[in-house]
LUMMAR-839451 format. One line per 4 residues: number of its first residue (from 1); their letters; for each residue y negated, x negated, z of N, C-alpha, C, O, CB. Coordinates in nm, 3 decimals. Last residue first. Glycine has a CB too. Example, Ala and Ser with C-alpha at 12.3 -4.5 7.8 and 13.67 -1.06 7.14 Angstrom:
2) sa) 0.225/-1.285/0.708/0.106/-1.367/0.714/-0.003/-1.290/0.787/-0.114/-1.341/0.804/0.060/-1.408/0.572  0.569/-1.319/0.780/0.450/-1.230/0.780/0.330/-1.320/0.780/0.332/-1.424/0.846/0.447/-1.131/0.905
END
This chain:
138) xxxx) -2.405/-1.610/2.143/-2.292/-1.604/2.221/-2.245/-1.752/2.237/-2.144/-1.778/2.303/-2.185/-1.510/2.157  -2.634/-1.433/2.014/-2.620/-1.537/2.020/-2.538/-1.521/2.166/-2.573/-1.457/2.265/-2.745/-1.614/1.995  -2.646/-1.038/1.836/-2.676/-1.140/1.997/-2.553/-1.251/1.960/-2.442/-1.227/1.911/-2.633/-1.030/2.201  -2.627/-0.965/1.598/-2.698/-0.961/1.588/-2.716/-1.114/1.743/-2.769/-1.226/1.746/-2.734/-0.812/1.562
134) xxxx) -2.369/-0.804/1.569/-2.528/-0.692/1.546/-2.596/-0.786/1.631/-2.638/-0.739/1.737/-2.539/-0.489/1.619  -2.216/-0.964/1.504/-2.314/-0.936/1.398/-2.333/-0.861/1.468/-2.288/-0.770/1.398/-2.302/-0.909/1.261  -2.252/-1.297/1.724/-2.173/-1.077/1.701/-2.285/-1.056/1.575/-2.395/-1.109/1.556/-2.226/-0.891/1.909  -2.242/-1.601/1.677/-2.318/-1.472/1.669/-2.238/-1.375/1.657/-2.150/-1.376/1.571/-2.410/-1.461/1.568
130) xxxx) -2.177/-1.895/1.810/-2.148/-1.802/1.700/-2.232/-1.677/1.742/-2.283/-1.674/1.854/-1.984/-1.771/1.681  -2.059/-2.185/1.963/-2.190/-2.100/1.931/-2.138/-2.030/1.824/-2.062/-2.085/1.745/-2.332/-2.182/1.892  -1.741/-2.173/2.062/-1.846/-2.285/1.942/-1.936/-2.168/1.942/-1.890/-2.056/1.922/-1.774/-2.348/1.743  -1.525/-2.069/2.206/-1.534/-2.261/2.196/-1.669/-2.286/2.179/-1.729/-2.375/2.238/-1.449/-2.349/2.049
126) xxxx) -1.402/-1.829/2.237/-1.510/-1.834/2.249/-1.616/-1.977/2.281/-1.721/-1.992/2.343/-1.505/-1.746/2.325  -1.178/-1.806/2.368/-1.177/-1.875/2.198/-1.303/-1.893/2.211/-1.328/-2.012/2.192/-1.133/-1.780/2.043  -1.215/-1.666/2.659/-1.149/-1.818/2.643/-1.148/-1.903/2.488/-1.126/-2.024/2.479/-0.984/-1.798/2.685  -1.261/-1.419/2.596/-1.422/-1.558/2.617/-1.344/-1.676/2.630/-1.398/-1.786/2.613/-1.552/-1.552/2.796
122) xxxx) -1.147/-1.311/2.276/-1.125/-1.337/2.463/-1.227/-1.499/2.484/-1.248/-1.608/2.430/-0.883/-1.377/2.522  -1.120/-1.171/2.034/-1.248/-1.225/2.074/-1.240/-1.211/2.249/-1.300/-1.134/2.324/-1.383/-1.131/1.995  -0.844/-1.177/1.993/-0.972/-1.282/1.919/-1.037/-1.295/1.982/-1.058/-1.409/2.024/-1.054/-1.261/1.813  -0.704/-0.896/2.069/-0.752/-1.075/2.195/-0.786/-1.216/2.132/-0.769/-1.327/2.182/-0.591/-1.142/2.304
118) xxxx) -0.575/-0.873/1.789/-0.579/-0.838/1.914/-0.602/-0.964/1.990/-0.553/-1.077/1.987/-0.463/-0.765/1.951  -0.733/-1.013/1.500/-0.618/-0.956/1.556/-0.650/-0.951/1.694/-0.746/-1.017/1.732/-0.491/-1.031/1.527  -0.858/-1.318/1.368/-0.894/-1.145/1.346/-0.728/-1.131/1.402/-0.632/-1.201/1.370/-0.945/-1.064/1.134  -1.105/-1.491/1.279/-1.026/-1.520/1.372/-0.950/-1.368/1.373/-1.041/-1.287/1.384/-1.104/-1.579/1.506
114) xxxx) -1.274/-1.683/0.969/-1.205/-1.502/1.051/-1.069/-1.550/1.124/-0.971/-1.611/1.079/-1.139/-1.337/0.896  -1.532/-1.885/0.926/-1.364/-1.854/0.959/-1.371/-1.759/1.063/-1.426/-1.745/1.172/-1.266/-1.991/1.016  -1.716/-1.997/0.653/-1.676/-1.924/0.732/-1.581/-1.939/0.823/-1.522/-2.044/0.795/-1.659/-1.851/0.683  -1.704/-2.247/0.550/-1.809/-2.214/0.589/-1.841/-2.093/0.687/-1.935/-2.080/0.766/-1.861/-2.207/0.488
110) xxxx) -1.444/-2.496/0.556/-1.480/-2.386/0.510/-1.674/-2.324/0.566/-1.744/-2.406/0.626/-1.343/-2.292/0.563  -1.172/-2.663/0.457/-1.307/-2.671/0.534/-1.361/-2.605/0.441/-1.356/-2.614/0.318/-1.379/-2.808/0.575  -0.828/-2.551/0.373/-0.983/-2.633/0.345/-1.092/-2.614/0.433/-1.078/-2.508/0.495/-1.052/-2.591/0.212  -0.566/-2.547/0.542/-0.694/-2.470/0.504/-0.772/-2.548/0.496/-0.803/-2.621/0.590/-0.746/-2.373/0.580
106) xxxx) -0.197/-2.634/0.539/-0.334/-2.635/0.561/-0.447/-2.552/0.495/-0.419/-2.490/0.392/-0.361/-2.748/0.541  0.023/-2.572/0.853/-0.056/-2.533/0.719/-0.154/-2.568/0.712/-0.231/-2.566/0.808/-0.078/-2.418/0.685  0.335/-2.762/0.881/0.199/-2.768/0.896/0.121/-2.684/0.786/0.135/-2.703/0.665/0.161/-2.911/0.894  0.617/-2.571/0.997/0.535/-2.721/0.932/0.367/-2.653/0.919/0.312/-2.545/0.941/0.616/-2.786/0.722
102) xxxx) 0.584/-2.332/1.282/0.607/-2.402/1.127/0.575/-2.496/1.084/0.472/-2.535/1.139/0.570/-2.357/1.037  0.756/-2.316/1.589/0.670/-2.326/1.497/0.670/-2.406/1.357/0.732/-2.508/1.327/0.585/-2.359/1.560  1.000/-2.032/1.674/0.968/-2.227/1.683/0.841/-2.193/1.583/0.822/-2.089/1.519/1.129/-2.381/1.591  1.161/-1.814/1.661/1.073/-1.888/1.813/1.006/-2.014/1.808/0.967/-2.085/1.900/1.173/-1.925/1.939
98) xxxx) 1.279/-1.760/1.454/1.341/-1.874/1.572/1.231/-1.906/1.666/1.219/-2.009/1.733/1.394/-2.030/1.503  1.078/-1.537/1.399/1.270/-1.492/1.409/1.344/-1.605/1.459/1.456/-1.585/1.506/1.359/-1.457/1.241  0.828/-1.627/1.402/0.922/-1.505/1.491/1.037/-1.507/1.508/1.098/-1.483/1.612/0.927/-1.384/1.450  0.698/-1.878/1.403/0.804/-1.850/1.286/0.891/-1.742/1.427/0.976/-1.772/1.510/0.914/-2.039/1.196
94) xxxx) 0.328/-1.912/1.465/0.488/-1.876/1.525/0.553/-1.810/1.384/0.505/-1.736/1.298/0.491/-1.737/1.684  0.217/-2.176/1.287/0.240/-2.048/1.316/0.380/-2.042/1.345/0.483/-2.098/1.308/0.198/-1.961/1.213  -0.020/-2.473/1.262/0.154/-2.444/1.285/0.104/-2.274/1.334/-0.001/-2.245/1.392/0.265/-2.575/1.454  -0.291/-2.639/1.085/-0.208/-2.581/1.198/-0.105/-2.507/1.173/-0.091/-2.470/1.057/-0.274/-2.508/1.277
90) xxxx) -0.552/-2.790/0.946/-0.410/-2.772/0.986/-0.367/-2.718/1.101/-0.410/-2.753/1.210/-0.354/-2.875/0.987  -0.833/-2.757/0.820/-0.748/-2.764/0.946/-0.577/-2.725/0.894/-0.523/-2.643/0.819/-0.819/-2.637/1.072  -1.158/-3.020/0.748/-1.006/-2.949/0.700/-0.935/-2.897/0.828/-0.953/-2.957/0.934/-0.891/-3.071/0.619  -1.432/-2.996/0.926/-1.265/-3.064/0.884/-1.215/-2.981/0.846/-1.217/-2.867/0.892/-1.161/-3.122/0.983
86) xxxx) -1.641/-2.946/1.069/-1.603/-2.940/0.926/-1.524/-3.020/0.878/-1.548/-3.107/0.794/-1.692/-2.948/0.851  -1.602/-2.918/1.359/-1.674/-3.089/1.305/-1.671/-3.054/1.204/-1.716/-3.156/1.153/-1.605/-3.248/1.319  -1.508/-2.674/1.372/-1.649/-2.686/1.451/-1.732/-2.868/1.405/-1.846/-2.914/1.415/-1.596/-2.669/1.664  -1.300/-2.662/1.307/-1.396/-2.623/1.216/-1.527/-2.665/1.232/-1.621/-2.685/1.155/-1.399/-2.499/1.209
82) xxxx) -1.116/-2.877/1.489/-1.150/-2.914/1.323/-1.256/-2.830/1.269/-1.324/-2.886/1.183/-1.019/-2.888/1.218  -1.157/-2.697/1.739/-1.198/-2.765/1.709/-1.259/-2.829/1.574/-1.378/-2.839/1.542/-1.145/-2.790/1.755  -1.035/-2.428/1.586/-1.177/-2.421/1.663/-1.213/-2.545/1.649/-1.298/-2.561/1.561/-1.184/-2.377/1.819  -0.764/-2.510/1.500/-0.809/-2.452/1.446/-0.989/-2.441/1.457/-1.062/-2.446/1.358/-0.729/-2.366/1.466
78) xxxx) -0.608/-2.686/1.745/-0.574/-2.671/1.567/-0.633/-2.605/1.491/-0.582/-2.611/1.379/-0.461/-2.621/1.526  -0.716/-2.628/1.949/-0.704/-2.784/1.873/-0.669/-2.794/1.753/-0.689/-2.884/1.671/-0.613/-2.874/1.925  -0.710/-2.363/2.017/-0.866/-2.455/2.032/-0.830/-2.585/1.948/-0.918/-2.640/1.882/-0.917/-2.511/2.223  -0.455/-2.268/1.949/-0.542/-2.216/1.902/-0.678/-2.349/1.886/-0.722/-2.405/1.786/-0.559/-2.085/1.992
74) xxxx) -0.340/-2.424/2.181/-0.355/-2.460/2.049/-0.450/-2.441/1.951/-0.513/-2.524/1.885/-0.277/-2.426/2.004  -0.461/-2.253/2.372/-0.498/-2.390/2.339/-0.481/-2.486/2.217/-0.552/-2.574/2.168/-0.448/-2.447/2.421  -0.395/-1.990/2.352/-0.520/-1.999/2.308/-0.543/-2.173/2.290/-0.625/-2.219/2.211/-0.623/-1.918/2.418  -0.158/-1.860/2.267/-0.182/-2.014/2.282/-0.319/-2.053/2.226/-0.355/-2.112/2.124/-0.068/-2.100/2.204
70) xxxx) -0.136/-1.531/2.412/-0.140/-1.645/2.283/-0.192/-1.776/2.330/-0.264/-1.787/2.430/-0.245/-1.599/2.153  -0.095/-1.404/2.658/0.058/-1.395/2.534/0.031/-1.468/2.392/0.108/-1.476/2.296/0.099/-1.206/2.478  -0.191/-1.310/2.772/-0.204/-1.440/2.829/-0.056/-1.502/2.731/0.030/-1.590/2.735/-0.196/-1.438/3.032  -0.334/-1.063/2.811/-0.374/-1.163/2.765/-0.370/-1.287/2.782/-0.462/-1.367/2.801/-0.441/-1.149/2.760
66) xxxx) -0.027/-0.899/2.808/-0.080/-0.935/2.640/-0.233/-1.040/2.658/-0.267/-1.099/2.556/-0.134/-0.744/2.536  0.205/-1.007/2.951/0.092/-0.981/3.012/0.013/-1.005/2.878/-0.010/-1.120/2.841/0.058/-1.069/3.146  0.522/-0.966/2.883/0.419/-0.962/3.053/0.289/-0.913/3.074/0.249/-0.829/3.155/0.382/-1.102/3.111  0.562/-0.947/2.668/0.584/-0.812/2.720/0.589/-0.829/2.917/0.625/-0.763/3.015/0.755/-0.749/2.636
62) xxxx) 0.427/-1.192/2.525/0.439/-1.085/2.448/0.479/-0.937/2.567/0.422/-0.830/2.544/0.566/-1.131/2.325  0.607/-1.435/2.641/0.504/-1.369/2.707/0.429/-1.232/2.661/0.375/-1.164/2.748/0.415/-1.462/2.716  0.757/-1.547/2.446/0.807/-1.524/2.552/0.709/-1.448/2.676/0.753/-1.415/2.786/0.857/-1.648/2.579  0.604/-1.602/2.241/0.649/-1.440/2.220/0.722/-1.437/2.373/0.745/-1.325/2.419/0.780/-1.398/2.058
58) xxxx) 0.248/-1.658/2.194/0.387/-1.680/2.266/0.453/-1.572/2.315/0.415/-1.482/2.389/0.378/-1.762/2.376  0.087/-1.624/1.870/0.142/-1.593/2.004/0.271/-1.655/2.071/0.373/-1.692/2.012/0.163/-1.463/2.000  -0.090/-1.740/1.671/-0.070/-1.877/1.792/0.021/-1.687/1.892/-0.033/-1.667/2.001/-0.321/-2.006/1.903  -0.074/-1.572/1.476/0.001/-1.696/1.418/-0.001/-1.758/1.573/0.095/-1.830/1.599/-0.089/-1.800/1.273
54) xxxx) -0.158/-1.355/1.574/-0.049/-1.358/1.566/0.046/-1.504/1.515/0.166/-1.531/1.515/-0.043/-1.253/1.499  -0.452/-1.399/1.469/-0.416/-1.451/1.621/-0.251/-1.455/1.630/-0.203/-1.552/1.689/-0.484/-1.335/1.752  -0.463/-1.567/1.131/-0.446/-1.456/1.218/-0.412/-1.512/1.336/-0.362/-1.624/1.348/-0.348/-1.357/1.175  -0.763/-1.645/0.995/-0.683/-1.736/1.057/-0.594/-1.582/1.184/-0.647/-1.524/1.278/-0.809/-1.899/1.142
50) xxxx) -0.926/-1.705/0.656/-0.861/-1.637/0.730/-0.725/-1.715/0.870/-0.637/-1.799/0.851/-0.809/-1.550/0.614  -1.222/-1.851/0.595/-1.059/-1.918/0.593/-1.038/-1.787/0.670/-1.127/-1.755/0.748/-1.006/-2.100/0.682  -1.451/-1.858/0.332/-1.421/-1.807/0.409/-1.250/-1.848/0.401/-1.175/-1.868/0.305/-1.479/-1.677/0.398  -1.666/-1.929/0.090/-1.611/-2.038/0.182/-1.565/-1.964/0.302/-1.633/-1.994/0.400/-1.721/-2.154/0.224
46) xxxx) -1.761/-1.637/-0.056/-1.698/-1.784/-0.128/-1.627/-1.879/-0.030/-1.517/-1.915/-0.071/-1.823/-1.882/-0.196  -1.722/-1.345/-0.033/-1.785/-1.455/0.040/-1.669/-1.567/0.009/-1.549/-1.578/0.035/-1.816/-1.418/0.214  -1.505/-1.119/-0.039/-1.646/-1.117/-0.115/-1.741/-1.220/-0.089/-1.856/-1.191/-0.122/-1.720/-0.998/-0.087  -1.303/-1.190/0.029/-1.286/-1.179/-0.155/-1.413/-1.194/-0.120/-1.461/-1.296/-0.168/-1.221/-1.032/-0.272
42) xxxx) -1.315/-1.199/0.254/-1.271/-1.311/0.219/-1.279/-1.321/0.063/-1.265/-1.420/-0.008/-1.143/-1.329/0.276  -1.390/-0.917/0.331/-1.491/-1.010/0.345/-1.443/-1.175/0.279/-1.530/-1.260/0.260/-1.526/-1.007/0.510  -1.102/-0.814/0.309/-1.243/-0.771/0.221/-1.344/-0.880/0.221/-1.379/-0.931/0.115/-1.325/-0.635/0.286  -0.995/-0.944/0.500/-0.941/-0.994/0.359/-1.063/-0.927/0.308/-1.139/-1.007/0.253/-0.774/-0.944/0.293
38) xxxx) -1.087/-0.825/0.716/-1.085/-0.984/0.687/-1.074/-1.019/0.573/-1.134/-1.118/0.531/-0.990/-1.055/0.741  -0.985/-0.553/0.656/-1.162/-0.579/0.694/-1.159/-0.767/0.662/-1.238/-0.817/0.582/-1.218/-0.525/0.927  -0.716/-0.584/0.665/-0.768/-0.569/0.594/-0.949/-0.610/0.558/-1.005/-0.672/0.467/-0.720/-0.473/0.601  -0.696/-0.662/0.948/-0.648/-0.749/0.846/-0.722/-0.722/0.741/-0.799/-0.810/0.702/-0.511/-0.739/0.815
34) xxxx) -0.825/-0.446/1.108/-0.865/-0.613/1.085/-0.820/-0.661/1.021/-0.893/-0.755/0.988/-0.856/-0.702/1.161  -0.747/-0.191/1.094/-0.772/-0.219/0.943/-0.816/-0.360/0.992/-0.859/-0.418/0.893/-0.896/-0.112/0.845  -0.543/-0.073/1.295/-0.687/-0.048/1.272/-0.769/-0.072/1.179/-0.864/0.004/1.161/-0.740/-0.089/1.341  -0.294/-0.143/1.394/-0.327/-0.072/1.271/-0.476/0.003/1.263/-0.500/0.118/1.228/-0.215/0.034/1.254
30) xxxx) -0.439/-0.208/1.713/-0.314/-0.224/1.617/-0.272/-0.133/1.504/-0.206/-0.036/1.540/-0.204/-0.222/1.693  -0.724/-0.212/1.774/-0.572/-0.184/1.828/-0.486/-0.216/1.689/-0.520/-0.246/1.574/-0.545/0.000/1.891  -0.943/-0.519/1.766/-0.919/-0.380/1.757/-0.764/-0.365/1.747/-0.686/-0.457/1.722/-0.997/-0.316/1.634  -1.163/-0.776/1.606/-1.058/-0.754/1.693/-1.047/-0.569/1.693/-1.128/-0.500/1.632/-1.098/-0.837/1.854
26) xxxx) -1.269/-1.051/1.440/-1.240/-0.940/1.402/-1.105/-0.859/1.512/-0.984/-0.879/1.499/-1.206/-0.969/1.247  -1.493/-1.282/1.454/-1.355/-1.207/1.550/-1.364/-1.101/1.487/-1.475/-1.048/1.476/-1.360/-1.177/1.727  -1.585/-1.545/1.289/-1.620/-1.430/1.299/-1.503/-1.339/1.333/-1.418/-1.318/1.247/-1.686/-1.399/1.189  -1.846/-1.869/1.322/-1.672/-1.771/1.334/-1.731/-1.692/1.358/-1.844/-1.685/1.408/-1.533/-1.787/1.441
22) xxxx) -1.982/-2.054/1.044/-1.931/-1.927/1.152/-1.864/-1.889/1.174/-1.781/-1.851/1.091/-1.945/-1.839/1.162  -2.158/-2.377/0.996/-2.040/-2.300/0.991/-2.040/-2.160/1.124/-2.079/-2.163/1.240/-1.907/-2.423/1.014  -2.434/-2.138/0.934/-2.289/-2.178/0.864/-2.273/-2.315/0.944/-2.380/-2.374/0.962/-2.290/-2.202/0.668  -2.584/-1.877/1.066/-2.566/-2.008/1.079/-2.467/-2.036/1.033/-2.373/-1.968/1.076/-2.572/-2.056/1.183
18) xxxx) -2.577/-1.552/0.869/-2.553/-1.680/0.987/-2.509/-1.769/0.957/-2.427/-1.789/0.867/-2.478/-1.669/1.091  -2.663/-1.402/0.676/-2.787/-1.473/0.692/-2.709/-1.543/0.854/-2.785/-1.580/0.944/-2.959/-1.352/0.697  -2.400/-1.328/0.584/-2.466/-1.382/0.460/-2.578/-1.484/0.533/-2.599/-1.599/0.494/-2.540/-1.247/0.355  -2.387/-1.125/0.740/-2.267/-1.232/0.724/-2.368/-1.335/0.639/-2.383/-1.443/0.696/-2.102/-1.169/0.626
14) xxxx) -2.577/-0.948/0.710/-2.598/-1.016/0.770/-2.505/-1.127/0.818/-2.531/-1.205/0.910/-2.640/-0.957/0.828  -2.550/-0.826/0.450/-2.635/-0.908/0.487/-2.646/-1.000/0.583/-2.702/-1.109/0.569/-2.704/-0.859/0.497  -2.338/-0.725/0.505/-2.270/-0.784/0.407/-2.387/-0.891/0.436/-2.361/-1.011/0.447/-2.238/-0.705/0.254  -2.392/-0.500/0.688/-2.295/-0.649/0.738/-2.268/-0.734/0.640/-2.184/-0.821/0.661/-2.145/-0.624/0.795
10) xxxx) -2.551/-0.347/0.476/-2.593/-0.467/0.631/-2.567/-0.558/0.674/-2.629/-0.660/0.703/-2.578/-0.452/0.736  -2.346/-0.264/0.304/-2.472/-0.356/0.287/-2.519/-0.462/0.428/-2.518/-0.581/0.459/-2.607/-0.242/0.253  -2.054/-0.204/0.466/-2.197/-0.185/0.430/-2.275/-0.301/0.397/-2.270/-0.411/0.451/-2.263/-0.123/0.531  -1.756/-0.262/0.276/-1.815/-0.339/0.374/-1.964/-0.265/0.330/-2.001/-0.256/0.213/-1.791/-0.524/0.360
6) xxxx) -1.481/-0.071/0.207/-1.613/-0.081/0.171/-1.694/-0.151/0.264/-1.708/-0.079/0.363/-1.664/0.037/0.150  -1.111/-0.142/0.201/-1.243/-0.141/0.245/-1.361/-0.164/0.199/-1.376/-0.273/0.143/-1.249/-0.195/0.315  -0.872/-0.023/0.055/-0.962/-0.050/-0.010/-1.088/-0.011/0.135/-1.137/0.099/0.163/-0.952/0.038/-0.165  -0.522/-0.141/0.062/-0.649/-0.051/0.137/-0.720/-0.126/0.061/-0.692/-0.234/0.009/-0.691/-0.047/0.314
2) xx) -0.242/-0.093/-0.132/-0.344/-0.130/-0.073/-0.413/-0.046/-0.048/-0.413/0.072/-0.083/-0.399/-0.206/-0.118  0.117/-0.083/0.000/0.000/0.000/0.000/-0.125/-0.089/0.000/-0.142/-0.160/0.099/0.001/0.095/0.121
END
């Protein structure tokens, strides 16, 4: 099935007028459209990396306590850090069905990067100056 998201003008503007490099959380319940909403904005903006949270979870923690069920640290070294110097990044995703993580992926250095899925935007990712689009410095 594709979805077809319409991004408003506004947010289109105002993706457009932040500080590069930017992260941008795309968070909400589960079948809510963040994937999708990410991928819209990734066709329509030239230097954008998609990075799902589901790639850092720890599944052994998945049905304790959902915010404490991703590797936010990795998360910070394999992904936050490198953007935040404009590096290329590499990083490993949970491979679900053995529990282990994957060879290495890489993503070009970018101008954007969408963090997007449940407990993105936990003040623990919250590494590198960035902006909420409507607007307040975080």
């Amino acid at each position: 099935m594709v979805v077809k998201v319409i991004i408003p003008n506004a947010l289109i503007l105002r993706i457009s007028e932040m500080r590069k490099p930017a992260i941008i959380a795309i968070e909400g319940y589960g079948g809510s459209g963040k994937t999708s909403l990410a991928d819209t904005i990734k066709q329509r903006f030239k230097s954008v990396a998609v990075v799902p949270i589901d790639d850092f979870i720890l599944k052994d923690r998945v049905f304790e306590s959902w915010a404490d069920a991703f590797d936010r640290k990795r998360l910070e070294d394999q992904i936050l850090k490198p953007f935040s110097k404009g590096a290329s990044i590499h990083y490993q995703k949970l491979l679900w069905d053995s529990n282990t993580l994957s060879d290495s992926i890489a993503l070009p250095a970018t101008d954007i990067l969408i963090v997007e899925g449940i407990s993105s935007y936990h003040p623990d990712i919250a590494l590198l100056r960035h902006e909420n689009l409507d607007g307040h410095t975080h």
